[in-house]
Backbone as numpy.savetxt, mean C-alpha at the origin, in Angstrom:
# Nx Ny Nz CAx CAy CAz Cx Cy Cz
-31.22 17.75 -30.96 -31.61 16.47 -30.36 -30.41 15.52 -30.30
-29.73 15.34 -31.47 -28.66 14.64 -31.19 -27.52 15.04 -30.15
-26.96 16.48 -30.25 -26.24 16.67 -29.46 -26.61 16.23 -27.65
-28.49 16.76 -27.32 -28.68 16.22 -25.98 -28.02 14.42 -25.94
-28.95 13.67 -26.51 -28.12 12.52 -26.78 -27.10 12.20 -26.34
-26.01 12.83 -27.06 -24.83 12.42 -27.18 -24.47 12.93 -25.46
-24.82 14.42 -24.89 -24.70 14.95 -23.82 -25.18 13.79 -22.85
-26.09 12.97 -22.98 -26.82 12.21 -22.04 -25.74 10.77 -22.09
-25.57 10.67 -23.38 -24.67 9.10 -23.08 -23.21 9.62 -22.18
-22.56 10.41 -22.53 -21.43 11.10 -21.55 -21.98 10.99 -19.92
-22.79 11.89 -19.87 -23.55 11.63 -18.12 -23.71 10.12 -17.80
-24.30 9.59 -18.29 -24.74 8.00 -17.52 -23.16 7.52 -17.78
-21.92 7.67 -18.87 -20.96 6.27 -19.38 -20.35 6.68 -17.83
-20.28 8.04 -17.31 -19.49 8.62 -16.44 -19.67 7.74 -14.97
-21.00 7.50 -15.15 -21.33 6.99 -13.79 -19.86 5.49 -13.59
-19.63 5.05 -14.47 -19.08 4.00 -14.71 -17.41 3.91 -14.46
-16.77 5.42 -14.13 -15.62 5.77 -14.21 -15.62 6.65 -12.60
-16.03 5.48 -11.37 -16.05 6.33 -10.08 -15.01 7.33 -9.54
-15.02 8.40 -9.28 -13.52 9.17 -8.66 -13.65 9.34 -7.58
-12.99 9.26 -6.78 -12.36 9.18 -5.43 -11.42 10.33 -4.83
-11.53 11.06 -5.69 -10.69 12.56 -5.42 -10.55 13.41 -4.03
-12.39 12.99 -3.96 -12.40 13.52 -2.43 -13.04 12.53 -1.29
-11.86 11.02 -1.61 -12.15 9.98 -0.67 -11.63 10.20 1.09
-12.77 10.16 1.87 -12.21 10.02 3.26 -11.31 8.99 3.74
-10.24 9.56 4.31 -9.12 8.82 4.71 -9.08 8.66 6.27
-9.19 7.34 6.99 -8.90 7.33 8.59 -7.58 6.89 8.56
-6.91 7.66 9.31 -5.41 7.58 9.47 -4.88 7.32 11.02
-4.38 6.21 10.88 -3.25 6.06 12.21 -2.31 6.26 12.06
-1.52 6.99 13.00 0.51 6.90 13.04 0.49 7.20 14.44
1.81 6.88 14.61 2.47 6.96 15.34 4.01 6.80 15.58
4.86 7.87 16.28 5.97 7.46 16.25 6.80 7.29 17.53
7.69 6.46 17.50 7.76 5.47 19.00 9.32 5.37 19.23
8.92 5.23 20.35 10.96 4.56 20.71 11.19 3.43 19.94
12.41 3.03 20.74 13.34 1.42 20.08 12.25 -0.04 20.45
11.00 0.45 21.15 10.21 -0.96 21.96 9.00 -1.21 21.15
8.67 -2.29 20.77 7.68 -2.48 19.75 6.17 -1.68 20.64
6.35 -1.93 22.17 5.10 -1.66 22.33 4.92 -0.09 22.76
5.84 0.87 21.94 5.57 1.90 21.63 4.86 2.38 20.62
4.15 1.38 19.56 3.67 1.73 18.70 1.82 0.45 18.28
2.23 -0.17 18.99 1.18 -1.75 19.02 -0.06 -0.86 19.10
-0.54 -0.16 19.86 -2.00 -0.03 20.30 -2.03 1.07 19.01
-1.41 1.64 18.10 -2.11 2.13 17.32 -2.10 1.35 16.13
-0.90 0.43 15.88 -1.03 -0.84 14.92 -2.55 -1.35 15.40
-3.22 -2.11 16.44 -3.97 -2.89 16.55 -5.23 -1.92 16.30
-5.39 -0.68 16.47 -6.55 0.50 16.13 -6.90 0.59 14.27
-5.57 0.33 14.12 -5.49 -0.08 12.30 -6.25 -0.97 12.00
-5.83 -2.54 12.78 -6.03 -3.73 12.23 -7.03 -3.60 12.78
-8.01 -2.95 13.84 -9.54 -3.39 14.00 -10.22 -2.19 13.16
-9.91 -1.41 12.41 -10.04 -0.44 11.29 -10.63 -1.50 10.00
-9.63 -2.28 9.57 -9.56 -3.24 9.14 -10.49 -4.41 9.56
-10.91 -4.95 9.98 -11.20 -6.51 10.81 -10.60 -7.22 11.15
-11.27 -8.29 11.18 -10.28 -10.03 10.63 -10.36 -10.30 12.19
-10.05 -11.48 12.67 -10.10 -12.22 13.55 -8.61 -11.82 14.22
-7.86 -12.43 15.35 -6.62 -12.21 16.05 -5.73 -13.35 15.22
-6.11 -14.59 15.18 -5.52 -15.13 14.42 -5.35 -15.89 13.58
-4.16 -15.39 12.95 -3.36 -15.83 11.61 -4.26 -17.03 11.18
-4.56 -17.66 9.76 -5.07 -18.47 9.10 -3.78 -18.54 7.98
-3.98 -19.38 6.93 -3.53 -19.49 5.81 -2.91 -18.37 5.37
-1.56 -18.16 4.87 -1.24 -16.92 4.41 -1.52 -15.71 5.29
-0.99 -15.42 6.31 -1.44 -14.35 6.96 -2.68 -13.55 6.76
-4.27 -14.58 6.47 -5.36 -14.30 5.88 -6.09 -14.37 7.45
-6.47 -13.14 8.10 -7.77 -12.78 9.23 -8.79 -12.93 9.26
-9.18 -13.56 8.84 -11.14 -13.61 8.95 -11.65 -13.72 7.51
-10.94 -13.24 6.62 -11.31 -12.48 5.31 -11.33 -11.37 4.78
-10.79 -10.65 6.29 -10.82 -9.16 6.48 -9.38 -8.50 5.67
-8.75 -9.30 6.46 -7.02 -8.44 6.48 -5.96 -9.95 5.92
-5.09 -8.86 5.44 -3.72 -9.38 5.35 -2.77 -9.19 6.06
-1.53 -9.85 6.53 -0.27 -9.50 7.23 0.51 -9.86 6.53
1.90 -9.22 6.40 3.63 -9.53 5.67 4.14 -9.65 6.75
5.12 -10.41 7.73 5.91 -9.94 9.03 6.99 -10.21 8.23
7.92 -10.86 7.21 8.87 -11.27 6.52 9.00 -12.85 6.67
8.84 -12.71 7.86 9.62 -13.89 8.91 9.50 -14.99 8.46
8.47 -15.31 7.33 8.23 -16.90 6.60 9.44 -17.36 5.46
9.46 -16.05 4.97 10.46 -15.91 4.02 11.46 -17.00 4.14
11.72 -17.80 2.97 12.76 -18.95 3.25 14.62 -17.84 3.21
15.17 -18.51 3.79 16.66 -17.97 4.18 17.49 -17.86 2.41
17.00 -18.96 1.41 17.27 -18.72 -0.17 16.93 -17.35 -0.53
15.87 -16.69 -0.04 15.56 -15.84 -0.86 15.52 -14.08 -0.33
16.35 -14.60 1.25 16.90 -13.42 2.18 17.91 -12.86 1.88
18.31 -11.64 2.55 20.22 -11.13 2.18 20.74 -12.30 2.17
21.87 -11.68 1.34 22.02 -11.07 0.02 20.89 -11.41 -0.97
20.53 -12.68 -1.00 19.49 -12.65 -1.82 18.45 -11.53 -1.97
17.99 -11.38 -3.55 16.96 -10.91 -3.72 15.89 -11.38 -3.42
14.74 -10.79 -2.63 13.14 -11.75 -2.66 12.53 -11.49 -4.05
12.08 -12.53 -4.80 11.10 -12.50 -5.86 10.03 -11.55 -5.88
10.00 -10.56 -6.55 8.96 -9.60 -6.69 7.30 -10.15 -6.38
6.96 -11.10 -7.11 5.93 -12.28 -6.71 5.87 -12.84 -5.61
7.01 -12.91 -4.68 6.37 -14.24 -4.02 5.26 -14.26 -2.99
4.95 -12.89 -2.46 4.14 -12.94 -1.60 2.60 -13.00 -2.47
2.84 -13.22 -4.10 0.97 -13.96 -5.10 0.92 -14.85 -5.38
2.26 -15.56 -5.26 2.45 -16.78 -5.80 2.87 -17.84 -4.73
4.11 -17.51 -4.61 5.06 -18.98 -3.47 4.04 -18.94 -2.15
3.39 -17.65 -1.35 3.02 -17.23 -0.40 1.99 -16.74 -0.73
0.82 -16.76 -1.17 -0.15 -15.93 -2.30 -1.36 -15.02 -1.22
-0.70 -13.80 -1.03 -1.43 -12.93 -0.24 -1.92 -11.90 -0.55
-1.63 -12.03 -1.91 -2.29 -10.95 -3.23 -1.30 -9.42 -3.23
-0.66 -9.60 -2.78 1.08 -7.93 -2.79 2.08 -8.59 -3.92
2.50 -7.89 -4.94 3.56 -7.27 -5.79 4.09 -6.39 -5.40
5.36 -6.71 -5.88 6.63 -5.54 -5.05 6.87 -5.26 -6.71
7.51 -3.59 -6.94 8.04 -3.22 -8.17 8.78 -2.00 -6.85
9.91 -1.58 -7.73 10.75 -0.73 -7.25 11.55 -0.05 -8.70
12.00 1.25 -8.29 12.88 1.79 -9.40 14.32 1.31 -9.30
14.69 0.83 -8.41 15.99 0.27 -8.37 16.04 -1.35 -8.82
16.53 -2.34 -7.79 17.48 -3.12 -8.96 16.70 -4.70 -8.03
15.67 -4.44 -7.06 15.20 -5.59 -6.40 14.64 -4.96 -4.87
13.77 -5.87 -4.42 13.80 -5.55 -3.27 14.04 -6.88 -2.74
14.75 -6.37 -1.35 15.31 -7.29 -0.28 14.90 -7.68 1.21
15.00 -8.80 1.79 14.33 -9.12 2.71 15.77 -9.33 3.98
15.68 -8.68 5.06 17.25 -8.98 5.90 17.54 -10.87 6.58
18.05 -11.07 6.42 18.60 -12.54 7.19 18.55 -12.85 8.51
18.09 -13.75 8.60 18.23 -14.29 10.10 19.75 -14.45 10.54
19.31 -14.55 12.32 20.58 -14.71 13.30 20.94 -15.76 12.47
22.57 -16.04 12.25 23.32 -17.29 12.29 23.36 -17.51 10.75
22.37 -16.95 10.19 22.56 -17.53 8.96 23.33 -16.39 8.18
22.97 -15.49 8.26 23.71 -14.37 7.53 23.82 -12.90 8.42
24.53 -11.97 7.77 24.37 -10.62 8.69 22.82 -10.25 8.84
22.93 -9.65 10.13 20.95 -9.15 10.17 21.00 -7.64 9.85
19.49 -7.35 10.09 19.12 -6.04 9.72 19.84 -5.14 8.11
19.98 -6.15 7.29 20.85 -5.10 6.59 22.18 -4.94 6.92
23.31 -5.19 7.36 24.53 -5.77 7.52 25.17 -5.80 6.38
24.78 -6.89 5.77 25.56 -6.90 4.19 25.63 -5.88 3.18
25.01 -5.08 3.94 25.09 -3.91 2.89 25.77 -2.81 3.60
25.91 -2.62 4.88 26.57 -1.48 5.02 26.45 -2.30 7.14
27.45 -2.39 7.68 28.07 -3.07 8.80 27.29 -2.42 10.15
27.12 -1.26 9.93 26.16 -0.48 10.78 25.01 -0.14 10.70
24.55 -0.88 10.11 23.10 -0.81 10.03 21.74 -1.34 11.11
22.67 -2.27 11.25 22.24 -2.93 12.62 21.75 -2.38 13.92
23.01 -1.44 14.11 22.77 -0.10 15.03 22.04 0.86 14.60
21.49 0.73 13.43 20.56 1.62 12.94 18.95 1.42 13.17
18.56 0.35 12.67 17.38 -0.19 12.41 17.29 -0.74 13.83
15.69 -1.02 13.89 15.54 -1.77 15.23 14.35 -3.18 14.13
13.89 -3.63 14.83 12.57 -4.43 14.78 11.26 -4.49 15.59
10.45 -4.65 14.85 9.21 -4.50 15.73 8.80 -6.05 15.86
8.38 -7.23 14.53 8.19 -8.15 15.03 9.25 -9.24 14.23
10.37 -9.44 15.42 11.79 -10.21 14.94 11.51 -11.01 14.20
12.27 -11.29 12.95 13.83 -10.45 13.45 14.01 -9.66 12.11
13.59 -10.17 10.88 13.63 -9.64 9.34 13.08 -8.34 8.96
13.22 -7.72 8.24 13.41 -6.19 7.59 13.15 -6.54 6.21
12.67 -5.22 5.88 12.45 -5.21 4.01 12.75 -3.76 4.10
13.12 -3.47 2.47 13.94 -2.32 2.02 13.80 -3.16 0.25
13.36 -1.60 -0.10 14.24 -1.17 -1.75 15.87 -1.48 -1.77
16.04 -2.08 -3.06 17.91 -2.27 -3.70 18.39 -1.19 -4.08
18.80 -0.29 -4.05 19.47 0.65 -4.92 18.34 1.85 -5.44
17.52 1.57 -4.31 16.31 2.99 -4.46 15.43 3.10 -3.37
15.09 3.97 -2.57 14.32 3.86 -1.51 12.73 3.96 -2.22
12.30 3.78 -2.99 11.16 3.88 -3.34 10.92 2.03 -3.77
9.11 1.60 -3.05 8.88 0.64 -3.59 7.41 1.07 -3.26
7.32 -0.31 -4.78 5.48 -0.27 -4.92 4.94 -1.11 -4.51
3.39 -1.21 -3.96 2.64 -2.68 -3.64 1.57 -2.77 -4.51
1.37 -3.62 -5.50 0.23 -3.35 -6.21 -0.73 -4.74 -5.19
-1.60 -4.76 -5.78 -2.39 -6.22 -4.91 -3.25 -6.78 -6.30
-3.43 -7.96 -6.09 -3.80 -8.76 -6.83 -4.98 -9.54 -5.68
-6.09 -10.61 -6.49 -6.73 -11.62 -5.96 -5.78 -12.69 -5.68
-5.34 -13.03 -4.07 -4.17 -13.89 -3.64 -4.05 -15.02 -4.59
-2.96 -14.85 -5.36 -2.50 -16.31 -6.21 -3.25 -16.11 -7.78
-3.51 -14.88 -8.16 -3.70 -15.01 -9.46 -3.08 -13.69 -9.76
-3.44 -13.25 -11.26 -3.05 -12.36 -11.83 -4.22 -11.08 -11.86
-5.23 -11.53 -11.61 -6.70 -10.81 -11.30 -6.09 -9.09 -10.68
-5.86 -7.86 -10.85 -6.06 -6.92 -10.41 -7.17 -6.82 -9.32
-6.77 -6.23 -7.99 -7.12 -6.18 -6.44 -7.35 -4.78 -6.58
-8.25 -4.56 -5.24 -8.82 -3.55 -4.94 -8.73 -3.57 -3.27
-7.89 -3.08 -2.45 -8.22 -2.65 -0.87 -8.68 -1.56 -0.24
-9.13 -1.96 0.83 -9.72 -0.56 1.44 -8.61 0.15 2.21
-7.50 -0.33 2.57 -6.23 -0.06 3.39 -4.92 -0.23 3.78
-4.35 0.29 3.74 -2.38 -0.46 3.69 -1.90 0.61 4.97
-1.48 -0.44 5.51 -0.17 0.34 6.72 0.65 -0.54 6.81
1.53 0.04 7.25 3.26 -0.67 7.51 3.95 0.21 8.72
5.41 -0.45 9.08 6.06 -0.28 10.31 7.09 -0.23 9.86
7.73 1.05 10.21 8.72 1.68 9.97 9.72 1.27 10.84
10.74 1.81 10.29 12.57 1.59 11.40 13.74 2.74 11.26
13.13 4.01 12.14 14.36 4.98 12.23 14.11 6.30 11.15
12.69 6.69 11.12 12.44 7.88 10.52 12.94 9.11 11.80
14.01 9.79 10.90 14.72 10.91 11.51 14.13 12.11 11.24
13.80 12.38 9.57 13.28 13.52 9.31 11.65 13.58 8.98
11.03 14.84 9.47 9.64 15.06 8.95 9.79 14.80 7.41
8.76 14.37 7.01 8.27 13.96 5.20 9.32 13.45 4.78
10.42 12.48 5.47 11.21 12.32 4.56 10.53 10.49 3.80
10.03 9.90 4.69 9.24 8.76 4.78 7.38 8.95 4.26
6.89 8.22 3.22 5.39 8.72 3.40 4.93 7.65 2.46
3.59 7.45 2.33 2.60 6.33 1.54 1.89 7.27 0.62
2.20 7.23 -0.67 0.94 7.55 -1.33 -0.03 6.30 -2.02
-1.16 6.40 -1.84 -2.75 5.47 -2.28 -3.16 6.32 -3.90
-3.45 5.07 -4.41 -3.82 5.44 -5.61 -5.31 3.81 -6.10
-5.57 5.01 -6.78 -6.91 4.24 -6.73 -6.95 2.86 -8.73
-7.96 2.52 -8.79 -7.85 1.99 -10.06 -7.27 2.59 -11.26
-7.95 4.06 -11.53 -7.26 4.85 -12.36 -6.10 5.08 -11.94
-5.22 5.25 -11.76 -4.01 5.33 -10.95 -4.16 7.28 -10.89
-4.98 7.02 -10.18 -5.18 8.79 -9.54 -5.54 8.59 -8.09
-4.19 9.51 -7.63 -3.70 9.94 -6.27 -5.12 9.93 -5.05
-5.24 9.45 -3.72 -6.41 9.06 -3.21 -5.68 9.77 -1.85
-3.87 10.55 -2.07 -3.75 11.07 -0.96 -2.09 11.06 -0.75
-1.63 11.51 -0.13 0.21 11.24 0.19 0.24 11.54 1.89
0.50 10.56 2.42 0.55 10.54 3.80 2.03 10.31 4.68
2.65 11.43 5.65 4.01 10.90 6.25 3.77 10.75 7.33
4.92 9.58 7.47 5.39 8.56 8.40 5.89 9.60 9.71
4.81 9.62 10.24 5.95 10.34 11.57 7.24 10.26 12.12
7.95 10.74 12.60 9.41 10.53 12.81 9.46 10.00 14.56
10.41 8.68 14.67 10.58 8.19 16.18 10.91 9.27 16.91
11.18 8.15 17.85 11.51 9.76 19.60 12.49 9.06 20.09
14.03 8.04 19.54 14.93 8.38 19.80 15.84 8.42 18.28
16.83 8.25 18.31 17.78 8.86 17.61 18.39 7.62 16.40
18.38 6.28 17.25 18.22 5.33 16.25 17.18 4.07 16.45
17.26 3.37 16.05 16.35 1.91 16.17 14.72 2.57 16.23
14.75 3.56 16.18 12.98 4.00 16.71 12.70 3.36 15.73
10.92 2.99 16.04 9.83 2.13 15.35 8.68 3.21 15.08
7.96 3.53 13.41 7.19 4.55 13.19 5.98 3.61 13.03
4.77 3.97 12.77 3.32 3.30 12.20 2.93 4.21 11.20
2.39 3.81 10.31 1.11 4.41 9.54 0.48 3.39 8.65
-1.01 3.82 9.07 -1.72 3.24 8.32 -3.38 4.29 8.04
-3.43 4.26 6.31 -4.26 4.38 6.04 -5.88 3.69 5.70
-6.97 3.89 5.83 -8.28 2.68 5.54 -8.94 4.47 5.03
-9.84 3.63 3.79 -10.70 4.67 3.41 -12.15 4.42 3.68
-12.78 5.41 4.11 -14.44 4.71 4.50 -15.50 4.65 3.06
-14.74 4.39 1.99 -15.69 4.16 0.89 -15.04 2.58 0.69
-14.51 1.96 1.13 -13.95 0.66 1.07 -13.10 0.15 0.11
-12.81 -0.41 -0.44 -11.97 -1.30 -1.11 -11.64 -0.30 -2.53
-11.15 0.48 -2.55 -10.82 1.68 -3.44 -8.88 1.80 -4.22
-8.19 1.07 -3.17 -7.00 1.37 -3.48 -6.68 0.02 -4.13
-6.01 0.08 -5.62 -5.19 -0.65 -6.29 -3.89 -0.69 -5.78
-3.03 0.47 -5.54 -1.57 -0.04 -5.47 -1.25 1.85 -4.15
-0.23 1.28 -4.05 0.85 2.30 -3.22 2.18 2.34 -3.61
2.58 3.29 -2.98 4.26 3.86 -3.07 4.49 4.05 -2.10
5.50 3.28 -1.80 6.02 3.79 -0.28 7.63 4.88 -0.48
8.12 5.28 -0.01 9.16 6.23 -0.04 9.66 6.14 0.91
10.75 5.34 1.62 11.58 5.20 2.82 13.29 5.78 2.98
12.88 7.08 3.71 13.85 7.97 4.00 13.61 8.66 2.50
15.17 9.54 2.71 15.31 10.23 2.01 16.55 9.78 0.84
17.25 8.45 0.67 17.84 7.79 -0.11 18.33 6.46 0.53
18.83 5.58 -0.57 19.00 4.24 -0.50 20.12 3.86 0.55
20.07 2.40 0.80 20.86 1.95 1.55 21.92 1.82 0.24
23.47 1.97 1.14 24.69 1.78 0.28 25.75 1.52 0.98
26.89 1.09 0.79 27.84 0.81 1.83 28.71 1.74 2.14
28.48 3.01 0.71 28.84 4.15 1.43 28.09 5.17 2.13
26.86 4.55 3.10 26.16 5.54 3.05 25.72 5.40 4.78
25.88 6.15 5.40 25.58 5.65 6.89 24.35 7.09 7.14
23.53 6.56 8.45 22.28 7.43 8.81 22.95 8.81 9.07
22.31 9.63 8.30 22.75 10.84 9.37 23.82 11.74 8.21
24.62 11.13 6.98 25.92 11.46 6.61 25.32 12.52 5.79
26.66 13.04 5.08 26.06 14.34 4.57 25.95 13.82 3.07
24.85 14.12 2.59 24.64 14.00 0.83 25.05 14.75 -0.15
24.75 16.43 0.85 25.39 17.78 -0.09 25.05 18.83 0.66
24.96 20.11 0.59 24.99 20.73 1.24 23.18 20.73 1.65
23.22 20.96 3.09 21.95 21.12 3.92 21.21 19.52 3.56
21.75 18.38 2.90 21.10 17.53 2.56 21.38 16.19 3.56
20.45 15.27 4.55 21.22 14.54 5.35 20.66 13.44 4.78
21.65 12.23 4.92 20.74 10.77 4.97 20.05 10.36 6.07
18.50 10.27 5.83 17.37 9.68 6.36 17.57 8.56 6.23
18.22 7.04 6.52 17.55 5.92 5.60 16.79 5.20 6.99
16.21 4.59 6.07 14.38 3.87 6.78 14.00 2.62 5.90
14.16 1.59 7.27 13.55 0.49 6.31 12.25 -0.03 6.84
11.74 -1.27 6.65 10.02 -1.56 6.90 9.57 -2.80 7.78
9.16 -2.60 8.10 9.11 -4.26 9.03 7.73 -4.53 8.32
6.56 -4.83 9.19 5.36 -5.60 8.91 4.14 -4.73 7.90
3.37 -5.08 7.21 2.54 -4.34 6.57 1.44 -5.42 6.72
0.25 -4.69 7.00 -1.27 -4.56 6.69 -1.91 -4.17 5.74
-3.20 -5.18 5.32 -3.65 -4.98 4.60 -4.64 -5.02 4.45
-6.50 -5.03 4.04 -7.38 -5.37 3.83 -7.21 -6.94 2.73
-8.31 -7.82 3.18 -8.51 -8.34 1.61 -8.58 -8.16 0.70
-7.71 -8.28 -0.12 -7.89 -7.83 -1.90 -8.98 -8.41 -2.31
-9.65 -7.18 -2.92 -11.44 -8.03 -3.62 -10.99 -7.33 -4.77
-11.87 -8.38 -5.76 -11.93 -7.97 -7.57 -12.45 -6.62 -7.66
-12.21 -5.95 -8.61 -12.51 -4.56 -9.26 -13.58 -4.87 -9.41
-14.69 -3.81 -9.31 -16.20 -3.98 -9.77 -15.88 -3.84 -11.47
-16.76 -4.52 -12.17 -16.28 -4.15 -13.28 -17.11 -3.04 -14.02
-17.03 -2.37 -15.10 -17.57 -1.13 -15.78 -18.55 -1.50 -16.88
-19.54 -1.45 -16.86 -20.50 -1.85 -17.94 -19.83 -1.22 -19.19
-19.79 -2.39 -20.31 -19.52 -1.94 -21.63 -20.50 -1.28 -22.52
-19.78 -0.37 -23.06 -20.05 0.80 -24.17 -21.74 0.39 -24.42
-21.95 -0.43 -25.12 -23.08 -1.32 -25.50 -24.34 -1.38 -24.29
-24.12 -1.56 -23.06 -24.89 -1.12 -21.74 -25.48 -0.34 -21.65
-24.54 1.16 -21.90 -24.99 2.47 -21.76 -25.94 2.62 -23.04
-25.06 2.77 -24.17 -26.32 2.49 -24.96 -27.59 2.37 -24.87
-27.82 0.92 -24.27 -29.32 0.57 -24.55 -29.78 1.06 -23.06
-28.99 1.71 -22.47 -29.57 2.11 -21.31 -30.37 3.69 -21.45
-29.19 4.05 -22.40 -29.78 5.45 -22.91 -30.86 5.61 -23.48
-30.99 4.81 -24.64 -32.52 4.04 -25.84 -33.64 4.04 -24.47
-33.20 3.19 -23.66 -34.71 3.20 -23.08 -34.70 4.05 -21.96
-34.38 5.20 -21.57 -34.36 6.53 -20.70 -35.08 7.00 -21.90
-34.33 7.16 -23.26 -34.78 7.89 -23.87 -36.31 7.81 -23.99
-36.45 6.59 -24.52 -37.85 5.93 -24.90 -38.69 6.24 -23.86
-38.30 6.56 -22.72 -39.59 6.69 -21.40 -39.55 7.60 -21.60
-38.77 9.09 -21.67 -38.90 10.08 -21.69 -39.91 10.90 -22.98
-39.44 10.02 -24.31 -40.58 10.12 -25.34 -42.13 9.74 -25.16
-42.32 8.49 -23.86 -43.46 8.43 -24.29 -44.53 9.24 -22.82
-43.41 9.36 -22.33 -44.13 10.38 -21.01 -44.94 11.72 -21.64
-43.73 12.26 -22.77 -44.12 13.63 -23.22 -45.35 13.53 -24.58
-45.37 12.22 -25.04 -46.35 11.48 -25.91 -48.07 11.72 -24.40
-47.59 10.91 -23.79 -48.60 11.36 -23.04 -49.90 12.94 -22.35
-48.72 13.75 -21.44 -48.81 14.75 -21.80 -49.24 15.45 -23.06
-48.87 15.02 -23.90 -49.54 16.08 -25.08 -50.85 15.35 -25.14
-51.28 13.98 -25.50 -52.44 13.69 -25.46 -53.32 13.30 -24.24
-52.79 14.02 -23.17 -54.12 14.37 -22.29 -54.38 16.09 -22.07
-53.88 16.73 -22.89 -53.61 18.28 -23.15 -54.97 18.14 -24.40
């Protein structure tokens, strides 16, 4: 008897720990020439994936639906060379995205006049590398092509939950060298998706975006752009080592769903007395039964 018990509180605590293992994923990409509107009509198939109204409110906030990053608000303090604040798009700009990266910052590119564009300051040809989809600013990992987005409730510290993230690529050369993986609350994998590669040789513009049809499921992402970091010794195309080329890929605009709060998990104590009285009906059902036997 005890062991059923104990078997029964495991079954119901479980209900409480949802997995998503085999969550449906609707996926857009696309990969495009050097012209933004080689790639728009499957961006906008995303964002009505998504909702939200056409336009912009407060914080790149849609309806209630969606989020937008284009860079472009970004004050010129906190552009190349500058580092952008890992925060600022929860805090200064509060649209509920955290940036973490394994390298040393992530960076936002400079406007005309004020500083080199596209990444410039870091390596002179880059410019000729990258294109833009909506002018003129770029984002990129410091000293690592890998960055994270976790999401938050815009402007607090509250842990977020979305149903979807896509972003816009600049100059994917190789298959899988670019891709998004979704990860859910538990931080278990919800999928690894690549960035298709453009259709010319530089400046091309890529899409992807993922939405899951169980909704608001994803805590955070990884993005992976190219196949290594921007460096000033490092130009598109060069050789790394043998059979190894540089991919590099940076990001223009990202989408998002509204970040909504985590449902929360009934405590230990819940199940419990949830169990007691399953149990208790089940005792007095079979109480019954015997005395109409």
């Amino acid at each position: 008897m005890k062991m059923k018990l104990i078997l029964g509180f495991l079954s119901i605590a479980s209900l409480g720990l949802s997995s998503y293992a085999t969550a449906t994923a609707n996926v857009r990409m696309v990969g495009g020439d050097a012209t933004p509107a080689s790639i728009t009509a499957v961006r906008d198939q995303f964002r009505d994936d998504l909702g939200g109204g056409t336009i912009a409110g407060l914080n790149g906030s849609f309806g209630g639906e969606r989020r937008e990053i284009n860079w472009d608000g970004v004050p010129d303090v906190f552009s190349a060379p500058s580092n952008l604040p890992a925060n600022f798009f929860n805090s200064i700009s509060p649209r509920g995205a955290e940036f973490s990266t394994p390298g040393t910052g992530v960076q936002v590119s400079a406007n005309s006049g004020i500083g080199p564009v596209e990444f410039d300051n870091i390596n002179p040809s880059y410019s000729s590398t990258f294109g833009v989809f909506s002018a003129q600013r770029l984002f990129t990992g410091v000293d690592s092509n890998i960055v994270d987005v976790s999401f938050f409730l815009p402007g607090t510290s509250t842990p977020a939950l979305v149903s979807g993230f896509g972003a816009v690529f600049t100059d994917v050369d190789l298959t899988s060298s670019t891709k998004i993986e979704f990860f859910d609350a538990n931080n278990a994998s919800l999928g690894l998706f690549a960035v298709p590669i453009g259709t010319v040789n530089s400046e091309s513009l890529s899409f992807l975006g993922v939405s899951f049809t169980e909704g608001s499921i994803i805590s955070h992402v990884q993005i992976t752009s190219g196949n290594t970091a921007l460096g000033a010794g490092i130009d598109d195309g060069s050789l790394l080592g043998v059979d190894n080329v540089a991919d590099l890929v940076v990001m223009d605009d990202f989408i998002y769903s509204e970040p909504t709060a985590i449902p929360p998990i009934p405590e230990p104590e819940t199940y419990a007395m949830l169990l007691v009285g399953l149990s208790l009906i089940g005792f007095m059902a079979r109480r019954r039964r015997e005395t109409v036997v």
